[in-house]
C-alpha positions, 0 to 999 in steps of 0.5 A: 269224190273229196276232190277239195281236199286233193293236193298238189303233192299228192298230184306230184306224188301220182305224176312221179310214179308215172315217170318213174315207174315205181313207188321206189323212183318216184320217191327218188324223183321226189326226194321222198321215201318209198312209204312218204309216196305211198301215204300220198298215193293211198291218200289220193286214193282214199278222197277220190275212192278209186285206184290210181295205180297197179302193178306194172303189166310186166309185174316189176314196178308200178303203172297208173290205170285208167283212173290214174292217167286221167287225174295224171292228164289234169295234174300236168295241165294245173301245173302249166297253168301254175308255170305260167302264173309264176312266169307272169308274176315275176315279170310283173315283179321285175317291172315288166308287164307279162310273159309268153310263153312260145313252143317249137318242134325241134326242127324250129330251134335253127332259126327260132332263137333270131325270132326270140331276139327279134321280139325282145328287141321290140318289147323289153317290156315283156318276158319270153320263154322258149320252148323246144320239144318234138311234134308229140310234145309240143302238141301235148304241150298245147293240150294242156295249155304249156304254150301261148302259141307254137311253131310247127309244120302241118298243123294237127287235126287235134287238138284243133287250132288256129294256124297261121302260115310264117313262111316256105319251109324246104325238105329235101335229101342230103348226103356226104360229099363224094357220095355215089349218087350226087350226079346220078340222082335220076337212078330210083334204084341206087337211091332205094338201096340207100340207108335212110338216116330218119328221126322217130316215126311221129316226127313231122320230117319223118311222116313227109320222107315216108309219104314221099318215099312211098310216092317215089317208089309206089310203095317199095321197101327201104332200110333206115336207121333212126336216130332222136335229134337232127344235129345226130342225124347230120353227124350220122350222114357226115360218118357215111352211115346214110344219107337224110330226108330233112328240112333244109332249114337244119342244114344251111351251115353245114351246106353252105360249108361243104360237110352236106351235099344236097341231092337234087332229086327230081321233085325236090326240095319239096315246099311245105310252111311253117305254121303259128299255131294256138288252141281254138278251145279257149279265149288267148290272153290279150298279151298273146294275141299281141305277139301273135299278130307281131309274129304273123305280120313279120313275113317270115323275116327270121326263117332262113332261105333254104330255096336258094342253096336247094334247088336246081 
């Protein structure tokens, strides 16, 4: 295997066709031909020799093999870790000493921006990029090295990291006002007839409303309807599609307005933290851990109260 003589458009070129599922879209994605494509990955191919991609198991378009998405795993982290050397060089140019680089779940981007502008105001010195992703990208992202650290709920059994507890991080049920069960929360069975508006199933919210619901209702079915953001989901309660399991930390405007009402369900809100979170594997940049032991020591400050308007 010539891997020396590997090349990042051929690397992009195999990444392309991942994403887009053929020779045709990668091209497009790429602003190649459909033959430009192919050379890359014939080529690809011809140095490491062995095959990279197949036709799609559906037979329309092309798919990566084994092979193929192993290399595809190693491309994804070369250009992270070249994302992070262009961030760190322009900082150096613009007269600042560095750049971190911090991922959030989706859940976090209510209160993370404050933490952000609580960093900058500090250390004008250094460059900040937020990222903001679901569970699953965000733990992809920390695999392949995209972030100095992250902000996530539970921390994961893999990859392994290091993980710090930022603060109480409340969940609990909303719904529109006037809904039948504000006042009558104690009745199980009105609330199993409910149609739980919910995020996709490996979204950390939706893991904790199952483990929950299946506690509450020792394993009872209920229906759901699942929608890809909160801000959805939220428009989706206030129409009177559902009511929703989510972290307070997304709703405080909306219940503090009267648009959401939270239903005070016995055992609710459930308590879980917020973690900072980093690769064990590797040694982190003495700039990282800077901000790091910054972030830790601030308590908490830049999370939102959920406790207060959620409980009793």
């Amino acid at each position: 295997m010539r891997m020396n003589a590997v090349t990042l458009k051929q690397l992009r070129a195999l990444d392309a066709v991942a994403r887009g599922g053929s020779l045709t879209a990668a091209g497009e994605i790429l602003g190649l031909t459909t033959p430009a494509v192919h050379t890359q990955i014939k080529g690809l191919e011809d140095l490491l020799g062995i095959s990279l991609i197949r036709r799609a198991s559906d037979g329309a378009g092309s798919e990566l093999t084994e092979a193929g998405e192993a290399l595809r795993d190693a491309a994804l982290r070369i250009e992270d870790n070249l994302s992070q050397a262009v961030a760190n060089l322009r900082a150096i140019q613009g007269g600042q000493i560095g750049h971190v680089t911090l991922g959030v779940v989706s859940t976090g981007k209510y209160f993370a921006p404050r933490l952000v502008k609580m960093l900058q105001d500090r250390h004008p010195e250094i460059e900040f990029a937020l990222k903001i992703g679901n569970r699953t990208e965000i733990l992809a992202g920390l695999e392949r090295g995209s972030y100095d650290m992250a902000i996530m709920g539970r921390p994961p059994r893999h990859p392994t990291v290091i993980a710090e507890p930022l603060g109480p991080h409340p969940h609990g049920l909303v719904a529109p006002p006037g809904h039948p069960l504000i006042g009558h929360e104690a009745d199980i069975d009105a609330l199993f007839e409910q149609t739980f508006v919910a995020r996709e199933q490996a979204s950390g919210t939706r893991i904790l409303m199952n483990r929950w619901l299946d506690r509450l209702g020792d394993g009872r079915l209920y229906d759901t309807l699942e929608m890809d953001s909160n801000e959805t989901i939220k428009q989706a309660v206030m129409a009177g599609l559902g009511i929703a399991f989510l972290s307070l930390h997304t709703v405080m405007d909306e219940l503090a307005t009267g648009r959401l009402v939270a239903l005070h369900i016995p055992g609710l809100p459930l308590i879980r933290h917020w973690f900072l979170v980093r690769p064990e594997a590797g040694r982190p940049r003495d700039l990282a851990l800077r901000i790091w032991d910054e972030i830790v020591a601030l308590n908490g400050q830049f999370l939102p109260d959920g406790r207060a308007d959620s409980s009793d």
